[in-house]
C-alpha positions as CSV (number, residue, x, y, z in Angstrom):
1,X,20.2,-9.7,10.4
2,X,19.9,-11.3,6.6
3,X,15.7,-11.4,7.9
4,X,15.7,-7.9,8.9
5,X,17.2,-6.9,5.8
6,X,14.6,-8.4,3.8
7,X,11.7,-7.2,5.7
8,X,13.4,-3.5,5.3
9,X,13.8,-3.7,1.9
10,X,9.8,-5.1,1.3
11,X,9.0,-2.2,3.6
12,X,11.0,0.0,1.3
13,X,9.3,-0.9,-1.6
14,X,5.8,-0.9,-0.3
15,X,6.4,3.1,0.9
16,X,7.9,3.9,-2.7
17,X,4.8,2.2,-4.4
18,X,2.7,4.1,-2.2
19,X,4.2,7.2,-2.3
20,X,5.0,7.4,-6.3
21,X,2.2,9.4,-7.7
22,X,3.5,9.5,-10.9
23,X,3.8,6.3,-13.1
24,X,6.8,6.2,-14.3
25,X,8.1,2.3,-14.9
26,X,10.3,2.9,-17.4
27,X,12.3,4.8,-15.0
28,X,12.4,2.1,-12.2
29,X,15.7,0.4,-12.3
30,X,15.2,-3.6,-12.0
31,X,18.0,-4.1,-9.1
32,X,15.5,-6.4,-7.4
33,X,12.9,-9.9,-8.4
34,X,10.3,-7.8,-6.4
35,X,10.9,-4.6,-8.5
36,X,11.2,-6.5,-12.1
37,X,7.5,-7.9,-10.7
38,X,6.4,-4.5,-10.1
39,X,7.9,-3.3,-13.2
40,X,6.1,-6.2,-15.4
41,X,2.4,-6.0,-13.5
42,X,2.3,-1.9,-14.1
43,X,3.4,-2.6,-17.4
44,X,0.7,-5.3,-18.5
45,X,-1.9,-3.4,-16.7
46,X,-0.6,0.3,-18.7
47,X,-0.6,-2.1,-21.8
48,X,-4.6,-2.9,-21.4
49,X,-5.7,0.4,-19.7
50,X,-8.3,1.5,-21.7
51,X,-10.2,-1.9,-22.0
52,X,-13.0,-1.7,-19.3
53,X,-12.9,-5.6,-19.3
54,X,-9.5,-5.9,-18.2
55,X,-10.1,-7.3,-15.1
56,X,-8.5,-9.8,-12.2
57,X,-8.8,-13.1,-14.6
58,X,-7.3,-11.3,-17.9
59,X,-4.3,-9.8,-15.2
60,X,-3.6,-13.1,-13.9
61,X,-3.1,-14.9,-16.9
62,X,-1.0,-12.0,-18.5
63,X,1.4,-13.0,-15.3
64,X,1.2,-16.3,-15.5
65,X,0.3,-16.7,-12.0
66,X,-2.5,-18.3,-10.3
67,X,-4.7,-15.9,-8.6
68,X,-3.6,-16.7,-5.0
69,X,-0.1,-16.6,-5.6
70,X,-0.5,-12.9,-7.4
71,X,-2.6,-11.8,-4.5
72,X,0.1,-12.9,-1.9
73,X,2.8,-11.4,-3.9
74,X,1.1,-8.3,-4.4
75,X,0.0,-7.8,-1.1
76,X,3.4,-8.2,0.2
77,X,4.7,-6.2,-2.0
78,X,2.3,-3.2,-2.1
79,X,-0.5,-3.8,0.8
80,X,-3.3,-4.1,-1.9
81,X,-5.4,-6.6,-3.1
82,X,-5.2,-7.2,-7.2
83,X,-8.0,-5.1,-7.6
84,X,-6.9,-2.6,-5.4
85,X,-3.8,-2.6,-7.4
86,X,-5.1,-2.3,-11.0
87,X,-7.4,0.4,-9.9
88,X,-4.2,2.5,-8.2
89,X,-2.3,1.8,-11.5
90,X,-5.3,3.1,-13.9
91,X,-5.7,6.2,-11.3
92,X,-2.2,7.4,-11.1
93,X,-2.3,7.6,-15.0
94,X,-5.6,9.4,-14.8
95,X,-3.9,11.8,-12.5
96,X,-1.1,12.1,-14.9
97,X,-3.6,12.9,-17.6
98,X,-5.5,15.5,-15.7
99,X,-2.6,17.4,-15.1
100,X,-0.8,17.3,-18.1
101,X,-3.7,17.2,-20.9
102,X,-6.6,19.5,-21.6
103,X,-9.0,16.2,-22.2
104,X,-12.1,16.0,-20.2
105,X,-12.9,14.6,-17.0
106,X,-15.5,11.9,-18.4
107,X,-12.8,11.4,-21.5
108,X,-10.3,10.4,-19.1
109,X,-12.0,7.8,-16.9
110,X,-13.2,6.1,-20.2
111,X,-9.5,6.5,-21.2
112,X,-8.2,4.3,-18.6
113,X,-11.2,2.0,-18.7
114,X,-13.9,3.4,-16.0
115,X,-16.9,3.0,-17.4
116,X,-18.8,4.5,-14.9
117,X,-18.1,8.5,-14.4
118,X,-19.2,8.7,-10.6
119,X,-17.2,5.7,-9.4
120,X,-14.4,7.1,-11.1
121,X,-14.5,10.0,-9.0
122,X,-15.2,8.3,-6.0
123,X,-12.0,5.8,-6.5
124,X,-10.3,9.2,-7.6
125,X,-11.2,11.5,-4.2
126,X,-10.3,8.1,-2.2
127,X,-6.9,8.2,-4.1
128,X,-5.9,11.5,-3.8
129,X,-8.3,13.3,-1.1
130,X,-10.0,15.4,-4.2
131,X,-11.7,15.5,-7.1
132,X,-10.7,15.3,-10.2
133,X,-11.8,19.0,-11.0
134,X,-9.8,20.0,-8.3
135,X,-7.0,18.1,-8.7
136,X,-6.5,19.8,-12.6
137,X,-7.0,23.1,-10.5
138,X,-4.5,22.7,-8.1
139,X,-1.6,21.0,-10.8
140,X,-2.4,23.7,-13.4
141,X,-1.5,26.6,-10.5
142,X,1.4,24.4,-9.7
143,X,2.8,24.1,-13.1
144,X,2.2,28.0,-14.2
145,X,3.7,29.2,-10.8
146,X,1.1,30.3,-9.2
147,X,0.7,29.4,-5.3
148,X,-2.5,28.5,-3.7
């Protein structure tokens, strides 16, 4: 039972991960070790968004962890790779940007450290099944009450 409660839980967390589109970890309420890891990676990798050379090496060492035991965790944890992960945390702030600022496509992928425009909207349509343009469209209805 004690096992089946754990695996639960991991599932738990992996779906909330997955599912939260917008970044939020100030909200997240540490009542876990996995969340309080969660909590600290999205934070380090926020901290160091807009460097394009943040990368798996500058991650690691920000967590104090070798490279193997942050993949593990973070696969456990989330189903992604620590690339995977960094580029999910820097896409779900772009999304946040798109639909709450009036800033550029091309200033926001520089903003959280693409430096290349048209992989940022290929990682982008893979994230959210659309483009960024579309995206803004399609948040800006929502917000003024418009329906689609």
């Amino acid at each position: 039972m004690r096992v089946h409660n754990l695996l639960e839980t991991r599932k738990n967390l992996t779906a909330k991960f997955k599912k939260d589109i917008i970044l939020s970890p100030k909200e997240l309420t540490a009542t876990s070790a996995d969340e309080t890891f969660l909590k600290k990676a999205i934070q380090i990798i926020e901290e160091n968004i807009t460097d394009p050379e943040f990368n798996v090496h500058v991650f690691t060492n920000h967590m104090n962890m070798s490279r193997s035991v942050l993949y593990r965790k973070l696969k456990a944890l989330t189903n992604q790779s620590i690339t995977e992960f960094i580029r999910t945390i820097k896409l779900k702030k772009a999304g946040q940007l798109i639909a709450n600022t009036k800033m550029h496509i091309s200033e926001i992928a520089y903003e959280v450290g693409f430096s290349d425009l048209k992989y940022f909207r290929k990682c982008f349509k893979t994230q959210f099944n659309e483009l960024p343009s579309n995206y803004r469209i399609k948040n800006t209805h929502r917000e003024e009450g418009f329906s689609i």
